[in-house]
C-alpha positions in Angstrom: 27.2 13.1 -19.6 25.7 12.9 -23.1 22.0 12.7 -24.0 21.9 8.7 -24.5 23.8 8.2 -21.1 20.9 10.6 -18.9 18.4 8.7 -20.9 19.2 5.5 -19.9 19.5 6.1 -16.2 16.7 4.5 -14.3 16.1 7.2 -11.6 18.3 10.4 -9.6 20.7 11.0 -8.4 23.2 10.7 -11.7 26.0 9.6 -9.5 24.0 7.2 -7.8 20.6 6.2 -8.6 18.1 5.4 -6.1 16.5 2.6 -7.8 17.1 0.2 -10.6 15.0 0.1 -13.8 11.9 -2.2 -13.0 9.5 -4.4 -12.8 10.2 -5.7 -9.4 10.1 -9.0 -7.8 9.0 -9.5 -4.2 9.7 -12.8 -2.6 8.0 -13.9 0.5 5.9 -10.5 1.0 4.0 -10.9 4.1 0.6 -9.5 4.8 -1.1 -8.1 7.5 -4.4 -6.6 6.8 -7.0 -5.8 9.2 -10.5 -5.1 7.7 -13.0 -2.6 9.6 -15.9 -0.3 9.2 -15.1 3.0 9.0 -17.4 6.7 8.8 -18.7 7.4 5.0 -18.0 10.7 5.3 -14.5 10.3 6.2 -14.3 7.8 3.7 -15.7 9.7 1.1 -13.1 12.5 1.8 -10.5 10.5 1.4 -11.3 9.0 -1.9 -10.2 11.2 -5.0 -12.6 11.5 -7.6 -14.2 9.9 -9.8 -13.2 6.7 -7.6 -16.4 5.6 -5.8 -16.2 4.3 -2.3 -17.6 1.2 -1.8 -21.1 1.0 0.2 -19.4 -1.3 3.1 -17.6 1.3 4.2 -15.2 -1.1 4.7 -11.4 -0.3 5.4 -8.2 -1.9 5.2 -5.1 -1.2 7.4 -2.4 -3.4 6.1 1.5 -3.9 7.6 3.7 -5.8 4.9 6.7 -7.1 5.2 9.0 -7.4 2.2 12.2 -9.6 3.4 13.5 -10.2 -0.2 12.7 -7.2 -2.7 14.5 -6.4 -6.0 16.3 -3.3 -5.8 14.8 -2.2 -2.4 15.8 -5.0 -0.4 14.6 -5.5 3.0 11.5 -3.4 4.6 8.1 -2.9 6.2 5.9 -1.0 5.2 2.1 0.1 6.9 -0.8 1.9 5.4 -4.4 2.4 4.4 -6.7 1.2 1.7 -9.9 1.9 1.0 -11.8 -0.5 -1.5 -13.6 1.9 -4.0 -14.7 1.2 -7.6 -13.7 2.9 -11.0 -16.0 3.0 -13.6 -17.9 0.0 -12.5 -14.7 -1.8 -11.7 -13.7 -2.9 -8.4 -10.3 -1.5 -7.3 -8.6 -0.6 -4.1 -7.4 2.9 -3.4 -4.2 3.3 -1.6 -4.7 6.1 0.8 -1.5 6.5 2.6 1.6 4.3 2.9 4.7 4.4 5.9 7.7 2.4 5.6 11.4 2.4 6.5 13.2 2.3 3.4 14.9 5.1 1.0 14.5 3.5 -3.1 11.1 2.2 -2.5 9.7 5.0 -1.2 11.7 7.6 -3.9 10.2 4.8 -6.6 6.9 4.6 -5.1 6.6 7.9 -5.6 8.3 8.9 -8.8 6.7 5.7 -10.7 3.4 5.0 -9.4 2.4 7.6 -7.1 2.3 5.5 -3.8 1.5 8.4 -1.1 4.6 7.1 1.0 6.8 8.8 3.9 9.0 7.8 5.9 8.4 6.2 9.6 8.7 2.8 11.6 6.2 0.3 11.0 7.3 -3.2 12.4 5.6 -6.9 12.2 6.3 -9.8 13.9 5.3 -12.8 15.7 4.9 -12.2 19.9 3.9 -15.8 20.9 0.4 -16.7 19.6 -0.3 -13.3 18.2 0.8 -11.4 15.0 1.7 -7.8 15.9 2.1 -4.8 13.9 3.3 -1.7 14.7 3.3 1.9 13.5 5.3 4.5 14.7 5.6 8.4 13.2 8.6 10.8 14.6 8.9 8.5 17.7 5.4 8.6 18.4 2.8 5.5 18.3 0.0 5.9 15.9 -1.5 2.2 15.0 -1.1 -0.7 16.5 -2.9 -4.2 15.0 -3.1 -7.9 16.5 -4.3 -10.9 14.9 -4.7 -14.7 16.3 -1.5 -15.9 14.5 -2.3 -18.6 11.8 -6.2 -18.9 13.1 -7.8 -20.6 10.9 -6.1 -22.0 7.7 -7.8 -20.7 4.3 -5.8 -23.4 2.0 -8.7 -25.1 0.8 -10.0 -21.9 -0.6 -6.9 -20.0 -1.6 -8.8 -18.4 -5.1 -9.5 -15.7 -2.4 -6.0 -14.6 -1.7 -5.3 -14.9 -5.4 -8.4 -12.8 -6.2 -7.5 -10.1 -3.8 -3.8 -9.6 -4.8 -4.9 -9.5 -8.5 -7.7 -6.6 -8.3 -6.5 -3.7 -9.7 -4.7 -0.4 -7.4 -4.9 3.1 -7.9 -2.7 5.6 -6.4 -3.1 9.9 -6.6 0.0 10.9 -8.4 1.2 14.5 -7.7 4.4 16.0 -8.7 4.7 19.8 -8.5 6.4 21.4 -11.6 9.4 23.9 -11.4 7.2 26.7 -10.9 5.1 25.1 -7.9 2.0 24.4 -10.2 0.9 20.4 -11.2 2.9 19.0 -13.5 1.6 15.8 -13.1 -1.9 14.8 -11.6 -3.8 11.5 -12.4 -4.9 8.3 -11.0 -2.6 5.6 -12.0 -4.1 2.2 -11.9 -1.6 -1.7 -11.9 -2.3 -4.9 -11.3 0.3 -7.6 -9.7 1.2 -10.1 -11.6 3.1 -13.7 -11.5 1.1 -14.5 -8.0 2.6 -17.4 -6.0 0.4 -17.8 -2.3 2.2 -19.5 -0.3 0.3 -19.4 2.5 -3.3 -17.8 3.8 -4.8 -17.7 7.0 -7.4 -15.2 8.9 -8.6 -14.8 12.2 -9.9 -12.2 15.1 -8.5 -9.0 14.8 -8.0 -6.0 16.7 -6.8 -2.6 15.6 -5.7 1.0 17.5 -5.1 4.2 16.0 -3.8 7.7 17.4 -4.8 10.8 16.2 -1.1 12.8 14.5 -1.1 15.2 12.2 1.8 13.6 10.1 0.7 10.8 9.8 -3.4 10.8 10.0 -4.6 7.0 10.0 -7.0 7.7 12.6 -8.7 10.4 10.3 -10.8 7.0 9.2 -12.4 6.3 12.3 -12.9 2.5 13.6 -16.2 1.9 13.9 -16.2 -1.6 13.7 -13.7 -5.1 13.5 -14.6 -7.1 10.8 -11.5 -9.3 11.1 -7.9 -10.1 9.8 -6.4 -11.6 7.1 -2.3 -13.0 6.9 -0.7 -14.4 3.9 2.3 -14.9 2.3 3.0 -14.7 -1.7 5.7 -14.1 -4.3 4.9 -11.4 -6.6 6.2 -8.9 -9.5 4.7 -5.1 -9.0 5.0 -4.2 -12.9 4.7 -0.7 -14.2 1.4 1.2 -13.9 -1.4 2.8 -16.7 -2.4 6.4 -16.3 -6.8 6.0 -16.1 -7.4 9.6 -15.0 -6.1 12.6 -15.6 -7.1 15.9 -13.9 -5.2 18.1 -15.7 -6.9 17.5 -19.0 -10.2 18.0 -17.2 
């Protein structure tokens, strides 16, 4: 392989990449996200400086479904955000992410630094009720219901569009050759081209087990604010680099 040919490939392995070159389209991405108050010290030490967590205490345990995504295809994915602000700026920090799929997770971590791993979230529609699942190794460790389609936010849909377009920061880490950082920052994207399709919310409940794999529970429920469902199309474009820790 010559120079210009490795330079052009989007991702490893040469012989067969795991991802295409971005940005990448989602259509019908389906949201799950079930909002609760949560322990400020936990919260606190989960949140990477100089992110500040916000004073709710308020966090968000999302299952999404992605049914149609370029270059990644089909998959679920389940995880934990915690709303935080940078620099006066309102943002959501995305604290840990599971889903079921090879190329997003090798390009959510090698682009972006999404904290992802692999497990078995699941979301669907049991009679009245939206369901998610999430389960690590075999074992159960959240599990979220939601009235399905409660209460229909269409009137107002600025909030759905408001919520998707707020900026997202991730914790890249990649180790270098040696073991030491090679990279360490906050990266920081916003999603753009935002189509709702559809927004509802509605009483929620939400259960999570203690494992030391995968540590959802480490952010304490201490109380149900509610759920929130919606549907949107969206492009997840390359991120910006806003911290970086090794230049102090």
């Amino acid at each position: 392989m010559k120079r210009e040919e490795i330079l052009k490939l989007p991702s490893m392995p040469a012989a067969s990449p795991s991802f295409p070159m971005g940005p990448y389209r989602f259509v019908n991405r389906e949201y799950m996200i079930i909002i609760y108050e949560s322990d400020a010290e936990a919260i606190r030490a989960a949140v990477p400086e100089p992110l500040v967590p916000d004073p709710s205490n308020q966090v968000f345990y999302e299952w999404i479904k992605m049914p149609d995504s370029s270059g990644f295809g089909d998959y679920t994915e389940s995880g934990v955000v915690i709303p935080c602000t940078f620099k006066g700026e309102a943002c959501n920090f995305v604290a840990q992410m599971y889903l079921d799929c090879d190329p997003p997770i090798a390009a959510g971590r090698e682009i972006w630094g999404f904290p992802k791993k692999y497990a078995q979230p699941k979301m669907e529609v049991a009679h009245d009720t939206l369901t998610g699942t999430l389960h690590y190794s075999g074992q159960m460790v959240a599990m979220g219901t939601m009235g399905y389609k409660f209460e229909s936010l269409a009137r107002d849909p600025k909030k759905t569009m408001a919520s998707l377009q707020k900026m997202q920061v991730n914790l890249k880490l990649i180790p270098d050759v040696d073991g030491k950082p090679a990279i360490a920052q906050l990266v920081a994207y916003n999603l753009v081209d935002i189509t709702v399709k559809g927004s509802w919310v509605g009483p929620a409940r939400l259960h999570l087990i203690p494992h030391v794999n995968a540590p959802v529970a480490d952010l304490p429920i201490r109380k149900i604010v509610g759920g929130r469902h919606f549907v949107a199309d969206l492009t997840l474009p390359f991120g910006r680099v806003v911290h970086d820790y090794l230049k102090g």
